[in-house]
Each structure stands twice: as C-alpha cells, then as structure tokens.
C-alpha positions as CSV (number, residue, x, y, z in Angstrom):
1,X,-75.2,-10.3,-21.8
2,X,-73.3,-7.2,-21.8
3,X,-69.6,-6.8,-21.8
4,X,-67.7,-5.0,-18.7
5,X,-64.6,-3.3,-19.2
6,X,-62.0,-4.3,-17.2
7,X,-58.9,-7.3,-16.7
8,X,-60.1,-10.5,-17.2
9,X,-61.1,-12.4,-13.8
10,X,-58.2,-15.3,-14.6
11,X,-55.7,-12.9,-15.1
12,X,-56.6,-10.7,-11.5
13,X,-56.7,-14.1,-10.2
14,X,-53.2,-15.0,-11.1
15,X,-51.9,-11.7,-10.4
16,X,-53.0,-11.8,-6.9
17,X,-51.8,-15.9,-6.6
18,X,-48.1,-14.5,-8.0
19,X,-48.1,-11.6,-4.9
20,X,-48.9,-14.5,-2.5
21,X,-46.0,-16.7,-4.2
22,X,-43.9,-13.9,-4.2
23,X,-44.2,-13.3,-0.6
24,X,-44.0,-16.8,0.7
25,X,-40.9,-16.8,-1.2
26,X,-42.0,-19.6,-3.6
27,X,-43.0,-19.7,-7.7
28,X,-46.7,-19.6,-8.8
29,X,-45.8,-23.1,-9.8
30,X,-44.5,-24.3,-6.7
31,X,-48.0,-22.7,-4.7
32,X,-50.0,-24.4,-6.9
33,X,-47.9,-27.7,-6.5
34,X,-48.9,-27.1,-2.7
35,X,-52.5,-26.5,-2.9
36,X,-52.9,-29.3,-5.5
37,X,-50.9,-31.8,-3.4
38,X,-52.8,-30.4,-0.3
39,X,-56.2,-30.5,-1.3
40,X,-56.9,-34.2,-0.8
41,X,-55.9,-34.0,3.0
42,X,-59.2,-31.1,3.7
43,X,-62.4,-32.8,4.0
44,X,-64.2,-29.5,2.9
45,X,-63.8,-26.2,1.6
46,X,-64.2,-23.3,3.5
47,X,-67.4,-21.2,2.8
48,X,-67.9,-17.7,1.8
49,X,-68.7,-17.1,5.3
50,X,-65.2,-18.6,6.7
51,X,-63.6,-17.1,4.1
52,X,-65.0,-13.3,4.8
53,X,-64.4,-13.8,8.9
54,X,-60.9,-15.1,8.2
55,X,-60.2,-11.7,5.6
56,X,-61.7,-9.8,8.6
57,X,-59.5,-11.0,11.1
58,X,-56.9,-10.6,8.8
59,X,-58.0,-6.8,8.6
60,X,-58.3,-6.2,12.4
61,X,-54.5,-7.9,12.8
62,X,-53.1,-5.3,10.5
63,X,-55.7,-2.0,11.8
64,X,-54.4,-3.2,15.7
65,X,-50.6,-3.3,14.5
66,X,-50.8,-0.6,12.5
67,X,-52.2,1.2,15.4
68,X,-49.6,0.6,17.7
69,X,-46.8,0.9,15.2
70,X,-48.2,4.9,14.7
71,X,-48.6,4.9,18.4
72,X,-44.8,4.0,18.7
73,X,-43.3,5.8,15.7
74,X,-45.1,9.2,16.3
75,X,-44.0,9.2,20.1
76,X,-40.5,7.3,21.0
77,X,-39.6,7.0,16.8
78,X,-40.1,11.1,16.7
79,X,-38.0,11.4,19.8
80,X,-35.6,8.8,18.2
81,X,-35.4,10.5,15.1
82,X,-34.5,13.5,16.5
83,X,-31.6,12.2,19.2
84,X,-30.0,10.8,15.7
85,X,-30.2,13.9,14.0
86,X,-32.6,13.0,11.7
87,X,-34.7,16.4,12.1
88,X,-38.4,15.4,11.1
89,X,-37.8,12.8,8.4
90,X,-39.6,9.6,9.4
91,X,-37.7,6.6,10.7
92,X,-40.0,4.1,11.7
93,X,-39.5,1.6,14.6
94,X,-41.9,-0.3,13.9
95,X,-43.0,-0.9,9.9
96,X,-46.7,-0.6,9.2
97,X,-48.4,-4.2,7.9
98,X,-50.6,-4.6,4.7
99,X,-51.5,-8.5,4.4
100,X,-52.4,-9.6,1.1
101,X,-55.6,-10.4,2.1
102,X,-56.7,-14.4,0.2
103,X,-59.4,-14.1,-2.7
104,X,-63.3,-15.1,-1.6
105,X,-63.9,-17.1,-4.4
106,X,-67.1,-18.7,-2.8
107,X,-68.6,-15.8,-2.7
108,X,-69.2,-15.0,-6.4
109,X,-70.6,-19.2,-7.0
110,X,-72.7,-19.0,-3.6
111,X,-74.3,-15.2,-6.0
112,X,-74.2,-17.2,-8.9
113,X,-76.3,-20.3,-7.8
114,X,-78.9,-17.7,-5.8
115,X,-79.6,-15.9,-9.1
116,X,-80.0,-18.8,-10.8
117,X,-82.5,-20.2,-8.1
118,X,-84.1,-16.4,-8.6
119,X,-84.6,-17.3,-12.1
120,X,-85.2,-20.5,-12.6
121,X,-88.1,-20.5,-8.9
122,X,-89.3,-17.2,-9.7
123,X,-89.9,-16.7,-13.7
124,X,-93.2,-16.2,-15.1
C-alpha cells in the first residue's frame, strides 16, 4: 500500500457534515442526533445509484435556477441597476444557488467490494 497525500477521508467527511449543519441552522451534534434517531424508521439505505440520480437532480435544480436567475439579472437586473443609479455594478434580483450537494458514500464500498471480488475470483 502506498500513502496518498491529502486530508484524511474522516476529516473531509466532517467538514462537509458541519456545512450541511451549518446551513440547516443546526450543530454537527444535533444532525447526527437526527440521523441516529432517524435511522431505525428507513427500511433500507439508499444505493450508489439513488444517491448519484438524487446529486444529479440536485445539479440540474441549481443549472435551471441559475439559468433563469442570469436570464433575469443580465436583462431587467441591468435595466434595474441602472434606473437606481447604480451604473454597471451588479445587483442581483435573483441570487445564484450552489447546493451542498450530500456525500456518495456507497459508492466507494460498492468499488471496494468489486475489487475485492476481482481479487479474490480472479487471482492466479
């Protein structure tokens, strides 16, 4: 095994659980509280597959308001900014949207377990 520079995958993990906190206005604590208290009312976890469609449509949520938000800003915001004096500084009507999109972690076990079938079905 080699070792690969970079953060440690707990620590990106908690970083990137403390921005989802953050923005539902709760602690890390109080989010794991949640999913803890949550997780026997699921039947199943959602797979790598769910998980990737649901980041996509997360994705095409924020490309189609982003869209429309530069479609408005750059036409009646320019106008806008202009009737208020504002010369050609941007004042935005409509803010753009970046969704902190949840973390696949399916996806790295579903990798893990087909390397190890690789290994273990087709060693010599």
């Amino acid at each position: 095994m080699e070792y690969l520079p970079g953060e440690k995958l707990t620590t990106a993990v908690r970083r990137k659980y403390e921005r989802i906190a953050e923005a539902r206005g709760m602690t890390l604590e109080q989010l794991r509280e949640e999913f803890t208290k949550n997780r026997g009312s699921q039947s199943s976890t959602p797979t790598s597959f769910q998980i990737s469609a649901f980041r996509r449509f997360l994705r095409f949520c924020d490309f189609f308001w982003n869209s429309v938000a530069t479609l408005v800003n750059y036409s009646v915001g320019a106008l806008y900014s202009v009737g208020l004096g504002y010369g050609t500084s941007r004042l935005y009507i409509i803010r753009y949207r970046h969704t902190e999109l949840p973390i696949n972690t399916a996806a790295p076990v579903d990798l893990l377990i087909d390397v190890h079938a690789y290994q273990i079905f087709n060693s010599r």
